[in-house]
N, C-alpha and C positions, 0 to 999 in steps of 0.2 A: 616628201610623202605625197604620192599622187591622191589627187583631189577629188573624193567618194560622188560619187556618180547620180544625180536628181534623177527622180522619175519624172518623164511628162506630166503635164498635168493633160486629166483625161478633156475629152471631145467633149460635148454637150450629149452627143449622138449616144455616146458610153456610156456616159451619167446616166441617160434618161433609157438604155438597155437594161432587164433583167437581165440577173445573173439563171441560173440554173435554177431550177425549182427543187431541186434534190432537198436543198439543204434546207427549206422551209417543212419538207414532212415533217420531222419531227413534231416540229411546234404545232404543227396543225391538226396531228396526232394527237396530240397532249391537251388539244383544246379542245375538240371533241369528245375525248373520255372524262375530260372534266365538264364538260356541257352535259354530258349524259351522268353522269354522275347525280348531279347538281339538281337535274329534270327528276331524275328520280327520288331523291332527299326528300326534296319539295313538296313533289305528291306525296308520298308515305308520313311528312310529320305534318302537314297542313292540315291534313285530316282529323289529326287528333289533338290539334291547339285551339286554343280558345277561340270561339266565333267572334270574330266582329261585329260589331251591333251599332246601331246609328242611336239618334237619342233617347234611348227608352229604360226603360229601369226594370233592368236585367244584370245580373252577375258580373256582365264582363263590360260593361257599359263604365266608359269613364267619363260622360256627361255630367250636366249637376244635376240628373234624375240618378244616374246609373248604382251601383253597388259596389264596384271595382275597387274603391277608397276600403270600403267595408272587409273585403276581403283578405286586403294588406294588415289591415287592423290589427283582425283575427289573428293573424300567423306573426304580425310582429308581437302581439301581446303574449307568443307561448302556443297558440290552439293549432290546429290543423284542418284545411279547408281543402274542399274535391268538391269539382264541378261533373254535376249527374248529367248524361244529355241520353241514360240509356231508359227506355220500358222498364216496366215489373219484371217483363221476362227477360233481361237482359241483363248481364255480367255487372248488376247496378252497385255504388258504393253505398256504405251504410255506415251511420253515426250516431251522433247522441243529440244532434240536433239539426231538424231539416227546413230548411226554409226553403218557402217558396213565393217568387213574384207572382200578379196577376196583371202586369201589364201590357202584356200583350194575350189575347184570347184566343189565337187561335189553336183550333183542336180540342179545347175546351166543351164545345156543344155539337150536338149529332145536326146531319144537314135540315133544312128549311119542309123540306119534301120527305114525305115517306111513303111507304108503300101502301098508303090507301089514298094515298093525296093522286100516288100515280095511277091507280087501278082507277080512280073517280076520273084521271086524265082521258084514259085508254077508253072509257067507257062514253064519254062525251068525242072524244075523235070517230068512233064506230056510228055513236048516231048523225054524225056529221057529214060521215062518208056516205051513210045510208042515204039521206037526205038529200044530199048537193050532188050525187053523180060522182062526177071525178074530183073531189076538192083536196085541196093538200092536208096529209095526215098531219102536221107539223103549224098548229095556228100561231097566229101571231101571240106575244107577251102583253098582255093587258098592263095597266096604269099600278093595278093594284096588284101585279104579280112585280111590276118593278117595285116599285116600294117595297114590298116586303123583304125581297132583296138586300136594298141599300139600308134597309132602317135596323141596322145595328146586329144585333141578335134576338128580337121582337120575336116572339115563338119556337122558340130555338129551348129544348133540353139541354141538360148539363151530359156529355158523354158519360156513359159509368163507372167507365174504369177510371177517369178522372178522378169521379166523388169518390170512388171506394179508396183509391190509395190516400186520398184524405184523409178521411175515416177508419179505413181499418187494415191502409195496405201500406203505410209508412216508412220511411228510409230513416228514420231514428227515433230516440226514445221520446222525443218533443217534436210538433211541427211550430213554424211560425209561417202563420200567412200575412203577407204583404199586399195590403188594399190598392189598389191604381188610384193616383190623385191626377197629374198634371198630363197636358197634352205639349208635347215640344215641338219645335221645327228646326230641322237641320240648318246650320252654320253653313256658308257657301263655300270656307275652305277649308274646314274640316268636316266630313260627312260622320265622325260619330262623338261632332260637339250637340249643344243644341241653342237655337237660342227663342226668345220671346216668348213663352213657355205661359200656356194659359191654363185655368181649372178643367179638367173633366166635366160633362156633362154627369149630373147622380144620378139617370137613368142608366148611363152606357155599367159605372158601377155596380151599381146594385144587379144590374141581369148578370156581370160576371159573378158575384158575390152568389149567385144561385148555386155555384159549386159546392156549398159547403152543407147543403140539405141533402138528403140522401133522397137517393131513387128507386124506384122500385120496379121490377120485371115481372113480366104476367105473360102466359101463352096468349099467344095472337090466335082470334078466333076466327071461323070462318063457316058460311054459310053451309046449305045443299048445292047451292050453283058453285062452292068454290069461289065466295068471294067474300071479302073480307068483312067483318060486322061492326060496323062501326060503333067504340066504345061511348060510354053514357059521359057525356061531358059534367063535368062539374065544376063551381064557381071557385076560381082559386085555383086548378090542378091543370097543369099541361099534359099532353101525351104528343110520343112519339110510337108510331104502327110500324114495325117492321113485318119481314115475310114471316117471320116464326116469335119475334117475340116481341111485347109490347112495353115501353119506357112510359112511366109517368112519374110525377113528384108534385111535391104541394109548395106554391112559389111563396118564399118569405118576402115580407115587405120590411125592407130596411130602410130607416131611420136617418139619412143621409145629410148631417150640418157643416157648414163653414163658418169661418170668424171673415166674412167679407161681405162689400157692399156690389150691389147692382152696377153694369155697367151701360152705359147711355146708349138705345138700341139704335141702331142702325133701319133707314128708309128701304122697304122690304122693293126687291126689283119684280118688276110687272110680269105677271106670267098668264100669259092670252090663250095659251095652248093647252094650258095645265098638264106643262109635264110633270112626272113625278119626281125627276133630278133634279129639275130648279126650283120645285117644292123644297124638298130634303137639305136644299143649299140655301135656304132662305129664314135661316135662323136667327136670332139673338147673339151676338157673343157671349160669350160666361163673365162670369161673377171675378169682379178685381181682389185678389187679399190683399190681407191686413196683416200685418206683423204680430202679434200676441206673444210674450213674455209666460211661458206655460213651464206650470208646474205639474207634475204628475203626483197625485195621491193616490196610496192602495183602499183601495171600494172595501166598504165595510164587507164582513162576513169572510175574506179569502186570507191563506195565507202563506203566499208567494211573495207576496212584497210586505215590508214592514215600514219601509219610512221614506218620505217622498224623493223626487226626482226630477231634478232642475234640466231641464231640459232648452233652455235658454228662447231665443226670438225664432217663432216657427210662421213662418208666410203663410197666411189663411187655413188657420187649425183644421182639420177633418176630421169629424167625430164619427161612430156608426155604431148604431142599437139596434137589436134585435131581438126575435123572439128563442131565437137560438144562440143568442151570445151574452154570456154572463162575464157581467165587467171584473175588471181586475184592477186596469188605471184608470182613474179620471179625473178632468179638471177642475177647479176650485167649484164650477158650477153643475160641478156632478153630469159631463157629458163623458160617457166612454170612450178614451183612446188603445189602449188595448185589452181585451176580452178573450172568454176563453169558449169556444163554441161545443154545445151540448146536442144530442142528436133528443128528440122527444121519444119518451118510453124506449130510451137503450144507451149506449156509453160506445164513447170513442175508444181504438186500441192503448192510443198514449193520448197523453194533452196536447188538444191543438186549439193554437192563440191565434188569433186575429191584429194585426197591428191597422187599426186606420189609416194611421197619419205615415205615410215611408222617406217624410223629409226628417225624422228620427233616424234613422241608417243608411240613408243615400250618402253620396258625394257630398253633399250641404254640411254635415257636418266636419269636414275636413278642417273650416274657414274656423269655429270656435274649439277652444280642447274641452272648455266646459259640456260640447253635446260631445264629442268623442268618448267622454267618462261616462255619459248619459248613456251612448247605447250598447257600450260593454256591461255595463252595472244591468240592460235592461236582457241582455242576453243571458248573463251568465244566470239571472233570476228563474228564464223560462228554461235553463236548461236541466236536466234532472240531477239533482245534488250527487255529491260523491265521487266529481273527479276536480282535477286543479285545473288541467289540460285537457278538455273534451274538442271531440267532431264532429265539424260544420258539412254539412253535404247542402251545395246549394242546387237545386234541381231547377234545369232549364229545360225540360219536355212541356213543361205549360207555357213556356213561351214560343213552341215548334221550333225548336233548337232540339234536335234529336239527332241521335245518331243512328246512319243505317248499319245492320247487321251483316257486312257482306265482309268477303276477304280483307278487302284494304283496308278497310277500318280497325280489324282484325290484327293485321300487320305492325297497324300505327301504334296499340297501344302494350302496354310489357303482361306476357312475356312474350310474345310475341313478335315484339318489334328488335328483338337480338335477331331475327332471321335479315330484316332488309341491312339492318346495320353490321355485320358480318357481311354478307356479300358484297356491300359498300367498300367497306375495308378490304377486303381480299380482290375485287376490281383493283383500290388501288396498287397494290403489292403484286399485282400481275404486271400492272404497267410501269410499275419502278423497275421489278426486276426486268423487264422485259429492254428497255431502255438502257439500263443498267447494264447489262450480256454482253448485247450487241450493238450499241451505240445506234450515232444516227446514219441515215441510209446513206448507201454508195452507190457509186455510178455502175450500173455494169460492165462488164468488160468486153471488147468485138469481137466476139469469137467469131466461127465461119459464117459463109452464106447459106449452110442448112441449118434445119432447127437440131437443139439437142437428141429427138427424140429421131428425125431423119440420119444422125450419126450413131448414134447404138445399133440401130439394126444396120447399119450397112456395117459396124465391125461384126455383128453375132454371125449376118451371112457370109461373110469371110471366112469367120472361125471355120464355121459348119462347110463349109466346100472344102478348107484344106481340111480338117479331118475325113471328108468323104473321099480327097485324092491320096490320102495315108494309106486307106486298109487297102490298096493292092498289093501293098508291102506286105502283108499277112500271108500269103501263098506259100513261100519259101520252109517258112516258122511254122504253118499245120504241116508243111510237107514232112519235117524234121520229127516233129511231136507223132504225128501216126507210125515215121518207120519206128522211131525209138518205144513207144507200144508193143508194137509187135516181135519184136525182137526181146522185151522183157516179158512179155507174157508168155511165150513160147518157149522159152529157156534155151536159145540159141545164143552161143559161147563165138567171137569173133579166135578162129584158129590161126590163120595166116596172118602176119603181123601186116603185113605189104596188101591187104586187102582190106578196102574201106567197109565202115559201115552203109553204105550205100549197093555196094556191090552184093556184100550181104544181105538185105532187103531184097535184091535182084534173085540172089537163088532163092532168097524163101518163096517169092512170089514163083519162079519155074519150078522148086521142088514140089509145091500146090496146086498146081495149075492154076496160077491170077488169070485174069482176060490178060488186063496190060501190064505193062511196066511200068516197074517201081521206078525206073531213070529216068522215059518218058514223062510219066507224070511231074517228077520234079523240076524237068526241064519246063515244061507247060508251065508250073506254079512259077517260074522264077520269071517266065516271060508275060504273064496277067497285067492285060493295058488297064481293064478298068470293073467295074465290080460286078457284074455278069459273067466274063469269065473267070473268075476268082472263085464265084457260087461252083462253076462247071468242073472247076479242078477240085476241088473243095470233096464233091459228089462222089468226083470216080476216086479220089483218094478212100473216102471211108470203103467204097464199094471192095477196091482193092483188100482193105484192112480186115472185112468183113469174109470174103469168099476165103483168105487162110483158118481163119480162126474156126469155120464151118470145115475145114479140110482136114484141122486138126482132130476136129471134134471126131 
């Protein structure tokens, strides 16, 4: 048995040769419709998935301020929870119970400035220019135009549409409003842990807690010059001037307590220049808590709650009272934790509660199950009787977590979103079957040195020349076809058997007087080089055919 045959082993030179590229298309095919693919997935469902949020005590927040725990809760206990991030006017969900955070404000308040602040701008820039000649319309930002800035929301209105869906423009049968307590700082290596987490300032609170007084609109007045008139201040009452309509409201003063002690101030740093930033930065730290073992009692006179609520060890209690908030919980020493806010001379659409304290339904309660009973028992309380199974709508437009109204967003969510997903699918199944057909690419083959498209026309002109050197061939055949014409139109009978039909065509043509002859002619048609004289015999043929038939007539 001869001895089967090794390959060499290859060269280093061969090793390190590509082979053909042919045979990588495929793959690289397939990688890019899956990159495209995938690019697309991405955008269309990122849009409509829960926002990521850093430490802040918001919905999706899974910090130990956040809510995120809360919401598994919800849906594991049986309920059903939808995250709002749409306007009033927008495709918004709707439930039996709406909570909403206030820890983050923005959008919350109309801006700093308004249109009398600017018209009083515009009106000092013109005596300025009068004044100075050429001086810049654009002056510098005074000390006290920066501070007002940075100092929180100092003078700042509640938006309206804010306070009205409070009040009277609701995403379900109950609202619960969730008070801001703690300030966090982000974890260095997770950006939506939090860590070292200190008390709020009870100013920055209470100016958010302004949302919950209503506002009032008045036409914005204006002079004979066309300028605005500036409204009658009063002690207590903000305004906002707009070009057409005027925002005021009456600021409630709330009641703002901790269960915590002072903490040891910090050596204020030297400020020579008196900026107004290292003003604003040159504060106190807040107030350390204390742990308190809290109980919840329902407040005499209400009857939502019937019997207390252990709510176990809560890190620096936060109470808040108001002139607008009728308790509901409170602690043994009769401080309100949660309340239900009354509007003066008028009524809310549904009941809407105020929660002080939001380490009751943060993440924190994850750690004990004794608050995890605490703040389903405290939910199902403010929700309105008469289901097993109600809906949690948790709204994230007060924390600027909103969604825009444009196509993609549009796309992302159902039904809607069958349109990207379907095309998705049907991409794929183009490119299986497409794959699938006709496999992967092949080499072409060496055809000649013209191109395909230099080979079709040179056969077309080929065609076209020899059919243009055929029709001389035609002479013979019209010769044949005009005598046989005229021989049946005529009703001329061949008599002599030994005499052709050609010969006969000859006396028809002398018994008529023709010009020429009918032989001659035939002999011309039979001898036609090329297609000029074929037209020329052609001619005197019919001529011929024509001067009998006029003979006859």
């Amino acid at each position: 048995m001869a001895a089967s045959r090794k390959t060499p082993p290859k060269t280093l030179r061969e090793r390190l040769t590509p082979g053909k590229m042919s045979g990588w298309l495929p793959a690289v095919a397939l990688f890019l419709c899956l990159s495209m693919f995938a690019i697309a997935a991405l955008v269309l469902f990122q849009v409509g998935s829960d926002p990521k949020s850093g430490p802040s005590a918001v919905p999706t927040a899974v910090s130990a301020h956040g809510f995120a725990g809360l919401r598994r809760l919800l849906d594991g206990d049986g309920h059903f929870t939808v995250i709002n991030r749409y306007e009033d006017t927008g495709p918004t969900e709707r439930g039996d119970l709406e909570i909403i955070m206030l820890d983050d404000a923005g959008g919350l308040f109309l801006s700093n400035y308004d249109a009398l602040d600017a018209q009083e701008r515009r009106d000092e820039e013109e005596a300025e220019g009068s004044e100075g000649g050429s001086q810049s319309s654009a002056g510098p930002v005074t000390p006290e135009q920066m501070a007002r800035y940075l100092d929180g929301n100092t003078g700042e209105v509640p938006e309206p549409n804010r306070v009205n869906h409070i009040l009277h423009k609701p995403l379900g049968k109950a609202v619960l409003v969730v008070a801001p307590k703690w300030n966090a700082h982000t974890y260095p290596r997770n950006p939506r842990w939090a860590q070292a987490p200190s008390l709020r300032d009870t100013k920055a609170i209470s100016e958010v807690l302004q949302v919950l007084a209503p506002v009032h609109e008045s036409e914005t007045l204006y002079d004979d010059d066309d300028k605005i008139v500036r409204p009658a201040e009063v002690e207590g009452r903000k305004v906002h001037v707009g070009e057409d309509t005027t925002y005021s409201f009456d600021v409630v003063t709330y009641d703002i307590q901790r269960h915590s002690r002072p903490a040891p101030a910090k050596p204020q740093k030297p400020n020579p220049k008196n900026d107004p930033v290292v003003a604003l930065g040159n504060r106190a730290d807040p107030d350390l808590p204390i742990d308190q073992d809290l109980v919840l009692n329902p407040a005499p006179g209400q009857a939502v709650f019937v019997a207390p609520l252990r709510a176990g060890k809560i890190s620096g209690l936060q109470t808040i009272s108001g002139p607008n908030l009728q308790p509901v919980l409170v602690t043994a020493d009769g401080r309100p934790v949660l309340s239900r806010v009354v509007i003066p001379g008028g009524a809310t659409k549904v009941p809407v509660y105020l929660l002080s304290d939001p380490d009751l339904l943060n993440n924190q309660i994850l750690a004990q199950p004794e608050k995890v009973v605490t703040a389903l028992d405290l939910l199902d309380k403010v929700t309105p009787a008469g289901k097993k199974n109600y809906k949690v709508v948790f709204n994230m437009t007060f924390n600027g977590l909103t969604f825009d109204r444009d196509l993609l967003h549009a796309l992302s969510r159902p039904p809607f979103v069958a349109v990207p997903v379907a095309m998705l699918i049907l991409g794929l199944a183009l490119m299986w079957a497409a794959f699938a057909r006709f496999g992967p690419a092949q080499e072409s083959p060496a055809g000649p040195p013209l191109g395909r498209g230099v080979k079709t026309l040179a056969d077309n002109a080929a065609r076209l020349m020899a059919v243009t050197f055929n029709e001389s061939r035609l002479g013979p055949a019209y010769a044949i076809m005009v005598r046989d014409q005229v021989i049946r139109g005529r009703g001329f009978m061949q008599v002599d058997p030994s005499q052709s039909l050609d010969d006969l065509a000859e006396r028809i043509g002398v018994t008529h007087g023709a010009a020429d002859s009918y032989l001659n002619l035939k002999d011309k048609a039979a001898r036609v080089a090329n297609v000029h004289q074929l037209i020329d015999v052609t001619l005197k043929l019919h001529a011929w055919k024509t001067e009998i038939e006029r003979a006859h007539k």
